[in-house]
C-alpha positions in Angstrom: 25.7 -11.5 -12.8 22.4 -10.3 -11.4 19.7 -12.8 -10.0 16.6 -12.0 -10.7 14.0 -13.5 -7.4 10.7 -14.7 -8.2 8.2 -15.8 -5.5 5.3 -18.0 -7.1 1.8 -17.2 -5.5 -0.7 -20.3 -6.6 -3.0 -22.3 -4.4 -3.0 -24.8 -7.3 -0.4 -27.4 -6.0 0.4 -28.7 -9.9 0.3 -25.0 -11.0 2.8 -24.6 -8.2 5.2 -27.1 -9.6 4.8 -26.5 -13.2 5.6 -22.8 -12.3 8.6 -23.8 -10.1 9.7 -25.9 -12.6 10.0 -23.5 -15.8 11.2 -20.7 -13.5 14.2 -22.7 -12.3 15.1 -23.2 -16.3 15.3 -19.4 -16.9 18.9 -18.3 -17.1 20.0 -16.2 -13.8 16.9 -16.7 -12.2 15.9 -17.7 -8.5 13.3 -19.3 -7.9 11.5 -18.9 -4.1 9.4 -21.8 -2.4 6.0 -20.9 -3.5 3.0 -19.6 -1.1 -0.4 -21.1 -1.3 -2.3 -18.0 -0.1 -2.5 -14.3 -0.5 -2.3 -14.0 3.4 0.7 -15.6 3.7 1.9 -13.6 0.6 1.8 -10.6 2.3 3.4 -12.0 5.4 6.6 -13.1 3.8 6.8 -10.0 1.5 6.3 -8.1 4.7 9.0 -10.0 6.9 11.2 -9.5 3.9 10.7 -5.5 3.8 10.8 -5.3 7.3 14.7 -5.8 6.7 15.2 -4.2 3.5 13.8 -3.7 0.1 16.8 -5.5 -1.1 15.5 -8.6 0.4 11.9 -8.0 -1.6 11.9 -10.7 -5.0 11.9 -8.7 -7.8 9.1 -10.2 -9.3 5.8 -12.1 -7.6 4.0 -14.4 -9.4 0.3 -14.3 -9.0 -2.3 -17.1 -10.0 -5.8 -16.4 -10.8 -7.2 -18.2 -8.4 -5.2 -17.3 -5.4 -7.3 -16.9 -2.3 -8.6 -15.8 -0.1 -8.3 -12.4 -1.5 -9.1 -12.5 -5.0 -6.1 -11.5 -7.4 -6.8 -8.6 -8.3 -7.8 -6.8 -5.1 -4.2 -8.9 -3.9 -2.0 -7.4 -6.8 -3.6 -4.1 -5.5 -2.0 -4.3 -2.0 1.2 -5.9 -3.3 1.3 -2.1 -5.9 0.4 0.0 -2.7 2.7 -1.9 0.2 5.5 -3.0 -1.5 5.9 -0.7 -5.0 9.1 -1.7 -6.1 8.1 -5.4 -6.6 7.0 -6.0 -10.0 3.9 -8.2 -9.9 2.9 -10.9 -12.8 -0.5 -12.5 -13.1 -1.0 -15.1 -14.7 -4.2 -16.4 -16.0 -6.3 -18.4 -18.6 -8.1 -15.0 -19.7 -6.0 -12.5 -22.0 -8.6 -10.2 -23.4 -8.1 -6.9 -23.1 -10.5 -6.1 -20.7 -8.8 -8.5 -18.3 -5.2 -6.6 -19.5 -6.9 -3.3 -18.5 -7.9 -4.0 -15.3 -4.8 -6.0 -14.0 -2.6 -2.9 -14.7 -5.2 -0.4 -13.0 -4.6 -2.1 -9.9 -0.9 -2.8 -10.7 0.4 -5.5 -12.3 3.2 -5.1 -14.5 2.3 -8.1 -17.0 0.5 -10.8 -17.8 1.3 -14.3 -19.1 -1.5 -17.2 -20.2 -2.1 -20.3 -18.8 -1.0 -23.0 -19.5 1.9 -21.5 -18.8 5.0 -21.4 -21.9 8.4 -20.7 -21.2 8.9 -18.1 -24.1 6.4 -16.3 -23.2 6.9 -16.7 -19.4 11.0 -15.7 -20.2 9.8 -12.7 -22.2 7.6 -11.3 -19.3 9.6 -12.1 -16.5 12.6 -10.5 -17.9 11.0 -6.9 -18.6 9.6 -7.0 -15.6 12.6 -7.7 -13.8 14.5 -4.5 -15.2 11.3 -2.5 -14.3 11.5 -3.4 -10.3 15.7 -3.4 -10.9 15.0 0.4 -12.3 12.6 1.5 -9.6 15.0 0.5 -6.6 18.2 2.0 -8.7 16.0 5.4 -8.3 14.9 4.6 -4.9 18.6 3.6 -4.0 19.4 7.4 -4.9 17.5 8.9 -1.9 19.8 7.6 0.2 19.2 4.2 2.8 19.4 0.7 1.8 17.2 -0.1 -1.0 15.6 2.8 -1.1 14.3 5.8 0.7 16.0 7.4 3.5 14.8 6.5 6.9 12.1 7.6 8.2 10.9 8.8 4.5 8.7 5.7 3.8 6.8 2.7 5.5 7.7 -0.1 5.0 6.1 -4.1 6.1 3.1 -3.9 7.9 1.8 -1.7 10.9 1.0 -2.9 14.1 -1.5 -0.2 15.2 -5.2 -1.2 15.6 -8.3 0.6 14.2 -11.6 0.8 15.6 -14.4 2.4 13.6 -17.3 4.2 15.1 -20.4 4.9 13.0 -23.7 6.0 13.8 -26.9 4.2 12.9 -28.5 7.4 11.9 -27.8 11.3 12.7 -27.6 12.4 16.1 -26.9 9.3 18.0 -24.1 10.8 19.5 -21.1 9.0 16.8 -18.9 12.1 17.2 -18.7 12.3 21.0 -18.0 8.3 21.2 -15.5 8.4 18.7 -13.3 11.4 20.4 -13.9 10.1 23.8 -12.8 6.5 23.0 -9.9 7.9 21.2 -9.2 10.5 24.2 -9.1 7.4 26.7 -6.6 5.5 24.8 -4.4 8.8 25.0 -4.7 8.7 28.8 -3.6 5.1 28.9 -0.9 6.4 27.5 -1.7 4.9 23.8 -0.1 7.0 20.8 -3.8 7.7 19.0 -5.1 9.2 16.3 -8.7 10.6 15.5 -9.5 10.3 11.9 -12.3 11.9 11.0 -14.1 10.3 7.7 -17.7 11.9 8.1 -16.5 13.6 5.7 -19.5 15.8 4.2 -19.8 16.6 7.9 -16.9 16.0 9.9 -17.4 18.1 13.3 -14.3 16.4 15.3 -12.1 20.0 14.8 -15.2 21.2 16.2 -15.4 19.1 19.5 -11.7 19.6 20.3 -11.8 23.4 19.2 -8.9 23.1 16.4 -8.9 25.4 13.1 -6.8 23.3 10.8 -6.6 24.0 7.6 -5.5 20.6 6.3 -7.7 17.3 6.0 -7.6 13.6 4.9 -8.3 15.5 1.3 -4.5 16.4 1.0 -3.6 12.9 1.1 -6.1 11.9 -2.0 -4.3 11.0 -4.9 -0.5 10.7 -3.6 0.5 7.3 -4.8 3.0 6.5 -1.9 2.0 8.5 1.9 5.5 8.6 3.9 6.2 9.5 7.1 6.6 13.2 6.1 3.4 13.5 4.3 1.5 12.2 6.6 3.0 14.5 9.1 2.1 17.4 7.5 -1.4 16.2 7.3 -1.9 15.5 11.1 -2.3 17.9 13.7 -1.1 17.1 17.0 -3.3 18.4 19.4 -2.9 19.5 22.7 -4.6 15.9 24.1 -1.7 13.8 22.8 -4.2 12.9 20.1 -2.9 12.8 16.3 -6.4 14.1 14.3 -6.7 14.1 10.8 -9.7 15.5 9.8 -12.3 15.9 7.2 -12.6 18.5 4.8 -14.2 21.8 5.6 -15.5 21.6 2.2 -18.1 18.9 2.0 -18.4 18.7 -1.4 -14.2 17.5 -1.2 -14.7 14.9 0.4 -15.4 12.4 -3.0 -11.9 13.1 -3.4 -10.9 10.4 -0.7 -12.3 6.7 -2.1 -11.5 3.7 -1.3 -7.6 3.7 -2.3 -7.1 6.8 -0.5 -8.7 4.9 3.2 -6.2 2.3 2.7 -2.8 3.8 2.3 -4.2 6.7 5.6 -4.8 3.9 7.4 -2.0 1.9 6.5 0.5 4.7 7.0 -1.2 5.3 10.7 -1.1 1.9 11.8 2.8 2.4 11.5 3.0 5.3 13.6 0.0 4.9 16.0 -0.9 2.2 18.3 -4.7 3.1 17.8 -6.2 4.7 15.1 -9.9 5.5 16.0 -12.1 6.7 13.0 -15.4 8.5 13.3 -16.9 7.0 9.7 -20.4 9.5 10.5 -23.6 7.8 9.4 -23.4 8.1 5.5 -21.8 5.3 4.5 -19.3 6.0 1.3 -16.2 4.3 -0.2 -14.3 5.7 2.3 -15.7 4.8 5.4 -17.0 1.4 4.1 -13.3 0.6 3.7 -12.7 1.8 7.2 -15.1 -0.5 8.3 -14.0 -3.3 6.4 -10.5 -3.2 7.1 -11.6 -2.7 11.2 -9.8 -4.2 13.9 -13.2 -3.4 16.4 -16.1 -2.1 14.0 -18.8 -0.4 16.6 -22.2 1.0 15.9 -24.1 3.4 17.7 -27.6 3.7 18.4 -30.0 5.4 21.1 -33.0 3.0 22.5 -35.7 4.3 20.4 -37.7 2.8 17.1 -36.3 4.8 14.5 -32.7 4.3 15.7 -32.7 0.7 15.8 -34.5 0.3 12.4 -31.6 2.4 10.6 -28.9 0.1 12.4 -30.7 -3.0 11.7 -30.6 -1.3 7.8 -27.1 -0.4 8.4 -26.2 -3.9 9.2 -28.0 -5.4 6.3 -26.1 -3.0 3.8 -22.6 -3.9 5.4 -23.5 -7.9 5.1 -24.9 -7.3 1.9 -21.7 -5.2 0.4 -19.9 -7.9 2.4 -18.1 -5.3 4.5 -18.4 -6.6 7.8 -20.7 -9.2 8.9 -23.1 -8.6 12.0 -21.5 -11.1 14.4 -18.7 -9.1 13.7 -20.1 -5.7 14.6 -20.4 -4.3 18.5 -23.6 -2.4 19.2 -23.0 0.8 21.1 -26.1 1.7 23.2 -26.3 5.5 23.8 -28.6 7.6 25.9 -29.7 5.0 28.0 -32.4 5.0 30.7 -33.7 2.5 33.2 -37.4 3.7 31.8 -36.5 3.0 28.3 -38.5 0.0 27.1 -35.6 -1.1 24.0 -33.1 -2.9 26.0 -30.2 -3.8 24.6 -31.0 -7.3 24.8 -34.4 -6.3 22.4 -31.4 -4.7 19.7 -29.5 -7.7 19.8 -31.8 -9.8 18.9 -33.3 -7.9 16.5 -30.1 -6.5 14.5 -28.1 -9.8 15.4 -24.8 -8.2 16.3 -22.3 -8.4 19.5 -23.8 -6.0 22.6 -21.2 -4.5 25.0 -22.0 -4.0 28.6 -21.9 -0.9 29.4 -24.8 1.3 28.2 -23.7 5.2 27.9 -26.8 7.3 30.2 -28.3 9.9 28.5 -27.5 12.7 30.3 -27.4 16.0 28.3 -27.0 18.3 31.4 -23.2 17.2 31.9 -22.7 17.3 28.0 -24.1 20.9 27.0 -21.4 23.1 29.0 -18.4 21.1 27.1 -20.3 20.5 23.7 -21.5 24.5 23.5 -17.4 25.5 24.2 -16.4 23.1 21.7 -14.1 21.7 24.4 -15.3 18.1 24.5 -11.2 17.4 26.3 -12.7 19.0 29.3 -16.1 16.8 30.3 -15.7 16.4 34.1 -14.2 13.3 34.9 -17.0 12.5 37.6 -19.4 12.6 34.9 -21.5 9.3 34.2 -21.2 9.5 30.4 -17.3 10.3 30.1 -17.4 7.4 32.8 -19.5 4.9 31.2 -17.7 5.7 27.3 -14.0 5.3 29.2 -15.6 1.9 30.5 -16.8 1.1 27.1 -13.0 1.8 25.7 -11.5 -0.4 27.8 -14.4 -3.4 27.4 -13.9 -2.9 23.3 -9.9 -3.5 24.2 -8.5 -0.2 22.9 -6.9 0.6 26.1 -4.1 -2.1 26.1 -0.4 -1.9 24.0 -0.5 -2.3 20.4 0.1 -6.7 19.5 3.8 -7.6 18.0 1.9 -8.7 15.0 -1.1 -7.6 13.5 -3.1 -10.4 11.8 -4.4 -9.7 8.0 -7.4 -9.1 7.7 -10.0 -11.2 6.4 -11.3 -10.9 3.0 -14.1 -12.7 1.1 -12.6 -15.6 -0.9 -14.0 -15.8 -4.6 -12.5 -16.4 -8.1 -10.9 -13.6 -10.5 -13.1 -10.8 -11.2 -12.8 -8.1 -13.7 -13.9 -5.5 -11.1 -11.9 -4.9 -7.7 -14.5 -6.3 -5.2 -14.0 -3.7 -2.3 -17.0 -2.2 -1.4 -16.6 1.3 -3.2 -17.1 -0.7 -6.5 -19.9 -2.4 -4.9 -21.2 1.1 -3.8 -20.8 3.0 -7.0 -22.5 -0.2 -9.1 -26.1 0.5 -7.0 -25.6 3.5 -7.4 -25.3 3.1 -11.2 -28.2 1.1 -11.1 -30.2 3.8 -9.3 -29.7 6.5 -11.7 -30.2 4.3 -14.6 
């Protein structure tokens, strides 16, 4: 007789038990020790796949107020990380609108609380065929479970991701982004460059590649494996894994918010660092970037108009709740002993972390390399490369990738019928702007 596993995901300690409780009464059923938390949700569903999608429940119980990522966004990572569990939320609001939105980001049902056991029976039966169906197919393609190895991620990526945006145009984001992410290769990190400035990627153009794919290929697959995201990447000469940006500006709406987290995802599993140039317009994409950042940093040259656009950029991130200032390091470029902004002055006034090091403005050692397109062969001896190698290994992308990588934080908050990630939050103001 087949079992079907259900994990129960409730904060609520008496929603926990009455759950428990009519889920042990359903006939060849198991129940699993609920989780009070979405993080830890995605921990034991990640230890689980680690082993084998066999060992996955075939059906996860969410409650509407799980926290601290809401349950939507929640059932959204449980659909992209771990596809062949059938997710079930349950909650007090039925309407349709609420229906709709739970199966865009990947539920497979719904029951109402209080909860019944008809009802409860009915749902978590049909959705325990479904996830039995999905990893009959999956089965087929040969390897345990599903998939054949090395044809699909599975549990959660160790690599880091630092994000490097620029407080305005010209501030010199491009060159910090491929030098930090040359560094890393020299320390003998596997890296990837991701280039999400991606109305105006130039990363190709610093490292002199002509690569005809771009993060665009990788828009709308629902499931990046291993092979896919090969095909994507192109190793260059460096060591350095780069995934660029379209050379089609107009393309790059086609990556959103979805898209950001599956790339990034899939390159935490094969990369130990994944360093992504995010430009200066901030979009979906690269708001996602940012949000999901293991080391967010910002760079801006010592002058007025500079500092007021990251002071502006800063505001806009806390606002959208994408990464608060404390949380932010401030990259000082083009520095001069003559300059009257300090970085103590930028600190203060855009209330983020400093670093140390200050990159010198020194355009005579840049032009040569930047003119070639050959950024790979800046003179070791020269101040900048020195001061932006310094600055990798102060921001701690130099050093091997952790055993575990913690989940990132989210803002807590109660169900909502829109997925709170900042490309809703972008494309509302925006909405509001046309209107």
């Amino acid at each position: 007789m087949t079992v079907t596993r259900i994990l129960p995901a409730t904060g609520d300690p008496d929603a926990a038990r009455t759950a428990v409780t009519l889920i042990g009464q359903l006939p060849s059923v198991e129940p699993a020790r609920p989780v009070a938390d979405s993080s830890t949700l995605l921990d034991v569903l990640s230890g689980l796949a680690a082993e084998s999608v066999d060992h996955l429940p075939e059906v996860v119980l969410v409650h509407e107020r799980i926290g601290p990522l809401p349950a939507l966004e929640l059932i959204r990572e449980i659909a992209l990380r771990f596809p062949a569990v059938g997710v079930v939320l349950a909650t007090s609001d039925t309407g349709p609108g609420l229906f709709s939105a739970a199966m865009d980001a990947g539920a497979r049902g719904l029951v109402g609380l209080p909860l019944s056991y008809d009802e409860l029976a009915a749902r978590i039966q049909a959705v325990a065929q479904w996830a039995t169906g999905v990893r009959r197919h999956l089965g087929g393609a040969g390897g345990p479970g599903g998939g054949a190895a090395g044809d699909r991620f599975t549990g959660r990526g160790t690599g880091r991701v630092a994000t490097v945006t620029g407080a305005k145009g010209g501030v010199g984001t491009t060159l910090c982004a491929v030098q930090f992410a040359l560094a890393a290769a020299a320390a003998g990190r596997r890296t990837a460059l991701v280039d999400l400035d991606l109305q105006a990627g130039d990363v190709g153009s610093y490292l002199d590649v002509q690569f005809r794919r771009s993060v665009v290929d990788l828009a709308g697959i629902q499931d990046i494996s291993p092979r896919v995201l090969a095909d994507a990447v192109y190793e260059h000469p460096t060591g350095l894994a780069l995934l660029l940006a379209p050379a089609d500006g107009e393309r790059g709406e086609e990556v959103d918010e979805r898209t950001t987290r599956l790339v990034l995802t899939a390159l935490r599993h094969r990369y130990e660092l994944v360093v992504v140039d995010c430009g200066t317009q901030m979009t979906g994409a690269n708001a996602t970037a940012v949000e999901l950042a293991d080391v967010a940093a910002l760079v801006v040259t010592p002058d007025v108009v500079a500092v007021r656009a990251a002071k502006r950029m800063v505001r806009m991130w806390e606002r959208l709740q994408v990464r608060k200032p404390e949380d932010t390091t401030m990259l000082v470029n083009r520095w001069t002993r003559h300059t009257e902004i300090n970085p103590s002055l930028i600190e203060k006034i855009t209330r983020t972390r400093p670093t140390r090091t200050p990159v010198p403005a020194n355009y005579k050692e840049l032009a040569p390399v930047l003119d070639a397109g050959r950024v790979q062969d800046l003179d070791a001896k020269s101040s900048v490369k020195q001061a932006l190698w310094k600055l990798a290994a102060e921001l701690d992308l130099l050093r091997a990738a952790p055993d575990e990588n913690a989940a990132t934080p989210a803002p807590s908050g109660a169900l909502a019928l829109r997925t709170p990630g900042p490309v809703s939050r972008l494309r509302s103001r925006r909405g509001n702007r046309e209107g």
